[in-house]
C-alpha positions in Angstrom: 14.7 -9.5 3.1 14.3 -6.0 0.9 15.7 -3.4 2.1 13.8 -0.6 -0.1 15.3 3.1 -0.7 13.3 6.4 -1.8 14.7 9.4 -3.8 13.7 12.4 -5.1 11.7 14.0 -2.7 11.9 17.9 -2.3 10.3 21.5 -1.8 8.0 22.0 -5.2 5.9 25.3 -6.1 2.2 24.3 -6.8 2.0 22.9 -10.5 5.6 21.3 -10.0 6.5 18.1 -10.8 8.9 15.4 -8.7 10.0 12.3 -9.9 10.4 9.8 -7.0 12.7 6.5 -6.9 12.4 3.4 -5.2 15.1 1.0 -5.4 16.3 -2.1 -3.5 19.4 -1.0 -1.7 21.5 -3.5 -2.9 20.7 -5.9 -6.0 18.2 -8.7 -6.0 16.2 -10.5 -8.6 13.3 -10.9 -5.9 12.5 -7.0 -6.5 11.0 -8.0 -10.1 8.1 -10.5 -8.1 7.0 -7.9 -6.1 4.2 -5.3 -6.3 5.3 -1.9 -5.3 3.4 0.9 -4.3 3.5 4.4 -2.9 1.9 5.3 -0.3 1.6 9.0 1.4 1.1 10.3 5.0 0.8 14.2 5.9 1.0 15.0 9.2 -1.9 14.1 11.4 -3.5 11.8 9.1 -3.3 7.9 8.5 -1.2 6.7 5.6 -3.0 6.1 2.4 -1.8 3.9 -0.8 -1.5 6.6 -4.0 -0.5 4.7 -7.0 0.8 0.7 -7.2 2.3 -1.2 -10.0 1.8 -5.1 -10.5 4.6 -7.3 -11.2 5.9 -7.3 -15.3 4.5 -11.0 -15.4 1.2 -9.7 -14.2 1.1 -6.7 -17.3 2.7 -4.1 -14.8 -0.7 -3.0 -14.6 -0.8 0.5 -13.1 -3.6 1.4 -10.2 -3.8 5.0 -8.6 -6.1 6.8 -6.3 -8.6 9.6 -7.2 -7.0 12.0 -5.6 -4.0 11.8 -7.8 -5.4 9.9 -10.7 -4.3 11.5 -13.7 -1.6 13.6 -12.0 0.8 10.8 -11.2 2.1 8.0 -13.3 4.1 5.2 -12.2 6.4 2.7 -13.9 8.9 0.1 -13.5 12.3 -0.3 -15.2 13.2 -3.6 -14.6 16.5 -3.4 -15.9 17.3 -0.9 -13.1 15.1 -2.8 -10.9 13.3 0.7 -9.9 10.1 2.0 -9.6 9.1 5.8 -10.5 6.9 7.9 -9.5 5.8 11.2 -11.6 4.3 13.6 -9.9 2.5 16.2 -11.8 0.3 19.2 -11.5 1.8 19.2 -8.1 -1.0 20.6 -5.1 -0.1 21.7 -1.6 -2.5 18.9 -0.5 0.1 16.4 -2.1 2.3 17.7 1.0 3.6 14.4 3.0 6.4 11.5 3.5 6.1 9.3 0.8 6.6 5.7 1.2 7.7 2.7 -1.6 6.5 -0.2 -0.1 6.9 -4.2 -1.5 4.4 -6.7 -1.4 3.6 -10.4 -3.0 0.2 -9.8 -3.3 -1.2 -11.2 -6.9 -4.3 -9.5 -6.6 -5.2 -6.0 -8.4 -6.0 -2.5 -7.1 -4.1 -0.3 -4.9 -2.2 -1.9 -1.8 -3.1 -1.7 1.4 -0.8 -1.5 5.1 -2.1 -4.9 5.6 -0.3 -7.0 2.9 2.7 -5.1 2.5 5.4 -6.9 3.3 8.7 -4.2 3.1 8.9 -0.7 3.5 11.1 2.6 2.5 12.2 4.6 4.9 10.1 7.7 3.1 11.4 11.0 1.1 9.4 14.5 2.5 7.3 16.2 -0.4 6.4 19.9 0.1 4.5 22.0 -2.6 4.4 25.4 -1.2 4.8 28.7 -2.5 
């Protein structure tokens, strides 16, 4: 069992930037083996996988979806066992709970509800002016 915890959410101007966290609440080596990946959901709409980062035995191979491609960069400091999140060039369309979310899948590309196997309990992101 991973219990997963998100930080670093908060109320941005458009062109901000956030730095979101996503730690296991309490230590364990597991974290490493698993993919992590956000995903987002604004209100009214499904939620949809952002940005995912393999495991460091994999490459930590980085995925992200168009809509932020470019704008968000993820990484993994293993030593903390934490994942960031960078968000960039922040848009009011990047408005939603954000979600860290664990799963063993070996495969590439962005995650998807289906194989994840933990979740966080989400951080609110607002870019308003």
């Amino acid at each position: 069992q991973v219990q997963l915890v998100e930080s670093g959410g908060g109320l941005v101007q458009p062109g901000g930037s956030l730095r979101l966290s996503c730690a296991p609440s309490r230590y364990t080596a597991t974290f490493d083996y698993y993919a992590i990946g956000w995903f987002r959901q604004a209100p009214g709409k499904d939620r949809e996988g952002v940005s995912c980062i393999s495991i460091s035995k994999s490459g930590g191979q980085s995925y992200y979806s168009d809509s932020v491609k470019g704008r968000f960069t993820i990484s993994r400091d293993n030593a903390k066992h934490t994942v960031y999140l960078h968000l960039n060039s922040l848009k009011p369309e990047d408005t939603g709970i954000y979600y860290c979310a664990a799963s063993l899948r070996s495969s590439g590309g962005l995650l998807t509800t289906d194989v994840v196997s933990y979740w966080g309990q989400g951080t609110q992101v607002t870019v308003s002016s």
